[in-house]
Backbone as JSON Lines, residues from 0, in Angstrom:
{"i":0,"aa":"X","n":[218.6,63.46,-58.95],"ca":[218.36,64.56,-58.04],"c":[217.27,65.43,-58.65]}
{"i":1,"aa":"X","n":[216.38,66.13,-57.71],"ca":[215.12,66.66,-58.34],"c":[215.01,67.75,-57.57]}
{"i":2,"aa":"X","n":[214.77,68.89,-58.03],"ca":[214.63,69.81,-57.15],"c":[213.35,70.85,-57.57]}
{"i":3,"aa":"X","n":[212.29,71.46,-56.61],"ca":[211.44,72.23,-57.5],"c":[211.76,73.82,-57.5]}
{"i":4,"aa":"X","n":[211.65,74.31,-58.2],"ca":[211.69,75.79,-58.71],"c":[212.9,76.46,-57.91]}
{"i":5,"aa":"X","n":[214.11,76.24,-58.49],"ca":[215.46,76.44,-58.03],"c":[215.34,77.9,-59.4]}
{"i":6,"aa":"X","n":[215.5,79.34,-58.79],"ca":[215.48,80.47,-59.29],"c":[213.77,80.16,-60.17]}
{"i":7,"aa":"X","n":[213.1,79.87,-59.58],"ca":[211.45,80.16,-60.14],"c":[211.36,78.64,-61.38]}
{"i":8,"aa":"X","n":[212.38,78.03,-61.75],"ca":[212.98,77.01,-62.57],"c":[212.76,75.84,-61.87]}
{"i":9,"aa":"X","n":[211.65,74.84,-62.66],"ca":[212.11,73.27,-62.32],"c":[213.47,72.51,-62.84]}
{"i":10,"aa":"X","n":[214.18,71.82,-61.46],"ca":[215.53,71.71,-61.35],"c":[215.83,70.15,-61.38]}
{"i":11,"aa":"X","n":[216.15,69.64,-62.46],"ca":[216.27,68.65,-62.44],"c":[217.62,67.68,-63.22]}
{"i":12,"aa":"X","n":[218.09,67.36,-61.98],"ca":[219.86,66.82,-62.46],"c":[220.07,65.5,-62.62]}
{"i":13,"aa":"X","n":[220.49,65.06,-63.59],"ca":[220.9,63.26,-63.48],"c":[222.16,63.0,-63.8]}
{"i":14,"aa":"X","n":[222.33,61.73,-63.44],"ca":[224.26,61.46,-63.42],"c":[224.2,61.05,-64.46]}
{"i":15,"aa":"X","n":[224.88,60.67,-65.49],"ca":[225.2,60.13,-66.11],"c":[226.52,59.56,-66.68]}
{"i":16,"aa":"X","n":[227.23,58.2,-66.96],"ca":[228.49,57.92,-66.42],"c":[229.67,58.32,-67.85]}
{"i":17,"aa":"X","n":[230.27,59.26,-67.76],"ca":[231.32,58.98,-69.11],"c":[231.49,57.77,-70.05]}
{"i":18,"aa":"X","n":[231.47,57.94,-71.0],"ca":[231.48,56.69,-71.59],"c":[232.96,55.94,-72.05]}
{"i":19,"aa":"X","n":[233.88,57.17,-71.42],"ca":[235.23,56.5,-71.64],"c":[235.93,55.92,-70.41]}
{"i":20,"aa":"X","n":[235.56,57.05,-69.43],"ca":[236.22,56.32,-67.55],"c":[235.07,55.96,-67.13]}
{"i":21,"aa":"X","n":[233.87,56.34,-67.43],"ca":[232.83,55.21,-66.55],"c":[232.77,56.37,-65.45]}
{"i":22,"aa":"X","n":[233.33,57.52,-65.05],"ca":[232.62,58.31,-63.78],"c":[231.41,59.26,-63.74]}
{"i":23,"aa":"X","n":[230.47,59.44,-63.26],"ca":[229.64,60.06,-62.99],"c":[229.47,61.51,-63.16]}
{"i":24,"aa":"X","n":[228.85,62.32,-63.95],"ca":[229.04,63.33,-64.11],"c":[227.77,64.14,-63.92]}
{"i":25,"aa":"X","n":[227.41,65.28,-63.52],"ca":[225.84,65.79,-63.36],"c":[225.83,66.65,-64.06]}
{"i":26,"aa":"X","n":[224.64,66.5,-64.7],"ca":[223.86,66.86,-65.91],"c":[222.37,67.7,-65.74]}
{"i":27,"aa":"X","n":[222.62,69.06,-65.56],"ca":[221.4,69.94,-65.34],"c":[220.46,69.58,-67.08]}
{"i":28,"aa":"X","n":[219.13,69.24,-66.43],"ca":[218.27,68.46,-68.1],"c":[217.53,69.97,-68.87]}
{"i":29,"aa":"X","n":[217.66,70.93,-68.01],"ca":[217.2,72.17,-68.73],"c":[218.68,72.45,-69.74]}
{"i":30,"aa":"X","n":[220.05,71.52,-69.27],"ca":[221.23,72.15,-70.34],"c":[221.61,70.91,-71.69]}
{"i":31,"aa":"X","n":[220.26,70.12,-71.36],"ca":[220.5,68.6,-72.17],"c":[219.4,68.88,-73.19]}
{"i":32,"aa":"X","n":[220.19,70.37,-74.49],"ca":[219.82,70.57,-75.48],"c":[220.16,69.64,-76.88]}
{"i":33,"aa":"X","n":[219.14,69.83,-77.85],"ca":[219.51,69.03,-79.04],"c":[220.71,69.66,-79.58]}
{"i":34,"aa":"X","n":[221.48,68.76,-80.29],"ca":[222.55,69.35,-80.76],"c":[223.91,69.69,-80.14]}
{"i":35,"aa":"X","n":[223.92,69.87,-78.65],"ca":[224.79,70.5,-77.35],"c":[225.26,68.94,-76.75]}
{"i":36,"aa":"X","n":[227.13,69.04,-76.97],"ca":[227.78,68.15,-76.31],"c":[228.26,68.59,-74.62]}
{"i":37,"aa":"X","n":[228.1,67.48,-74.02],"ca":[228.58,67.59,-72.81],"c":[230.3,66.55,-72.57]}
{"i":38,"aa":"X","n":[230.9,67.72,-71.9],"ca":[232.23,67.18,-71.55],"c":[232.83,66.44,-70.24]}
{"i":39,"aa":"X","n":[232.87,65.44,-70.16],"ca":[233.22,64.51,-68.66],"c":[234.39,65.56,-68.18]}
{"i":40,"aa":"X","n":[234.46,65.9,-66.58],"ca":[235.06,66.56,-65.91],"c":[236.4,65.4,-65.57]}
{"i":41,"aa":"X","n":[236.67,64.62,-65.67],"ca":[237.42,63.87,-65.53],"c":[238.41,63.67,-66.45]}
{"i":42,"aa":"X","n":[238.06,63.22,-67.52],"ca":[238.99,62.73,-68.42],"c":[238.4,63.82,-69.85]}
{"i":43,"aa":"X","n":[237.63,64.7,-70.18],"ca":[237.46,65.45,-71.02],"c":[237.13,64.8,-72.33]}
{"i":44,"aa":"X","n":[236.64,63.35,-72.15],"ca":[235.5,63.16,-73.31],"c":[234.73,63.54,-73.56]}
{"i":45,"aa":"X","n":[234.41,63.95,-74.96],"ca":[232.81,64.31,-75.04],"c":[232.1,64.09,-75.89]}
{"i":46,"aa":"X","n":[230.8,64.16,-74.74],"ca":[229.86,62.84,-74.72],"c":[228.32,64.14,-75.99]}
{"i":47,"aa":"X","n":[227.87,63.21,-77.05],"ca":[226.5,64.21,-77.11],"c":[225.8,63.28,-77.44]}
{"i":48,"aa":"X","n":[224.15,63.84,-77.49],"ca":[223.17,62.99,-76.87],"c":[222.1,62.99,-78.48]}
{"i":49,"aa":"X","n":[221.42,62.59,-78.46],"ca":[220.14,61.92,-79.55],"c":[219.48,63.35,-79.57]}
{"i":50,"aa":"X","n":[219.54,63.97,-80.48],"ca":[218.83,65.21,-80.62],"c":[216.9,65.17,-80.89]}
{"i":51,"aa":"X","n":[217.1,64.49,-80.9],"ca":[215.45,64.23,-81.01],"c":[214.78,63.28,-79.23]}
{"i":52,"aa":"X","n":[215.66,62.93,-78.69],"ca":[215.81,62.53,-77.07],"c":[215.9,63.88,-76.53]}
{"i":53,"aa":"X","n":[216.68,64.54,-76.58],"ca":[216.88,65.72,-76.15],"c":[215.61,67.06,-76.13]}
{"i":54,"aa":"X","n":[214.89,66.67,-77.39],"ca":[213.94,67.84,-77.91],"c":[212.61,67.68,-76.96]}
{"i":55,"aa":"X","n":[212.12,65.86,-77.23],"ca":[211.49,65.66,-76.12],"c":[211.45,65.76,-74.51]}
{"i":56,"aa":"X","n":[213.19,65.59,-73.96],"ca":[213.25,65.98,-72.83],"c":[212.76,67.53,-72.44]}
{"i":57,"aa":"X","n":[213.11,68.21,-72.9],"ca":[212.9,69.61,-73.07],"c":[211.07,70.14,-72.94]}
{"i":58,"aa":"X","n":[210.34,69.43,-73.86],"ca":[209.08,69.16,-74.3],"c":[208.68,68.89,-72.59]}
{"i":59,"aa":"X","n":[208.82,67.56,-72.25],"ca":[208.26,66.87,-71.26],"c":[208.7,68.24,-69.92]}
{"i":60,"aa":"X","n":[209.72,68.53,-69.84],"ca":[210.05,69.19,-68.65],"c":[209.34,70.52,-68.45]}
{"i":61,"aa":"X","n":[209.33,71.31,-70.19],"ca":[208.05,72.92,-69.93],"c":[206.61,72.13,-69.78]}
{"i":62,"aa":"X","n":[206.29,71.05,-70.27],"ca":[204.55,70.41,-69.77],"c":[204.96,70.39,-68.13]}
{"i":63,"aa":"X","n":[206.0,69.75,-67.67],"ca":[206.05,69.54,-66.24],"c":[205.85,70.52,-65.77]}
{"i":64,"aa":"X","n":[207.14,71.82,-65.73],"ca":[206.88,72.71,-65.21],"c":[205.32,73.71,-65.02]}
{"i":65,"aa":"X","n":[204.57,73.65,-66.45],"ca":[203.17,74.01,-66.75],"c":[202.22,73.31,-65.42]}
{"i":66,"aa":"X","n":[202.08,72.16,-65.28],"ca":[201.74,71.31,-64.76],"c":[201.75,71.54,-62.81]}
{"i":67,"aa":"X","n":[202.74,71.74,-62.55],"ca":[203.36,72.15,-61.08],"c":[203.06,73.38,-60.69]}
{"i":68,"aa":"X","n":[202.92,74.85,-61.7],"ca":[202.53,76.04,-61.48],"c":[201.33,75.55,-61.32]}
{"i":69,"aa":"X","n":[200.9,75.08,-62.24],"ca":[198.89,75.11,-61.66],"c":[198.27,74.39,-60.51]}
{"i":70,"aa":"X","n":[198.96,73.61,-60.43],"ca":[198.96,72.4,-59.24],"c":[199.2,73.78,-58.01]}
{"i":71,"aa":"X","n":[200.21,74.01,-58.06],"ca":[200.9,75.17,-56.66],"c":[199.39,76.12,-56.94]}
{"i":72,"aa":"X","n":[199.3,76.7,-58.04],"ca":[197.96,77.82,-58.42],"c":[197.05,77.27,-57.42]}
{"i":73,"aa":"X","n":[196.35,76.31,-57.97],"ca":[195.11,75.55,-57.62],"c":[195.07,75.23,-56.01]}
{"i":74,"aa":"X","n":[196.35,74.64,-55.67],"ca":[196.31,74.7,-54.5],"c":[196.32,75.62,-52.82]}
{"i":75,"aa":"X","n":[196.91,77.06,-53.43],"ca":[197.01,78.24,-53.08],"c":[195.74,78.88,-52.73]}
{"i":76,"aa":"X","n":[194.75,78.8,-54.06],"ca":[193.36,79.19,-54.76],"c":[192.3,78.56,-53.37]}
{"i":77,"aa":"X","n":[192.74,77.55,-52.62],"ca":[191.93,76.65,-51.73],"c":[192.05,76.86,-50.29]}
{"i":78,"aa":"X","n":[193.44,77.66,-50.32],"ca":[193.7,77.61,-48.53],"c":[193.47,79.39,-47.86]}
């Protein structure tokens, strides 16, 4: 799920499945910090992620967001 500038914020959610029941759980990637475990709503495993996966996600998503303001800028700038 992808959403753009949800509170001025690029919004971007992915499932990802528990690794003990296998169900689906959504995962806001602005909260898929290094170091920060996430807990399955189901069965209350918890799951944490590659902190150096994480650092880059983070990385890639403020270039994105950078990226989309100027794009929206630039395009604004024209009409």
């Amino acid at each position: 799920m992808f959403g753009l500038f949800k509170n001025e914020e690029l919004h971007i959610e992915i499932r990802p499945a528990c690794p003990k029941c296998k169900k689906e759980f959504m995962l806001d990637l602005k909260k898929f910090l290094p170091g920060k475990t996430h807990r399955c709503f189901a069965c209350g495993t918890v799951a944490s992620f590659d902190p150096s996966l994480a650092e880059r996600i983070q990385k890639q998503i403020a270039d994105l967001e950078t990226s989309i303001r100027e794009l929206h800028q630039n395009f604004s700038d024209k009409v």
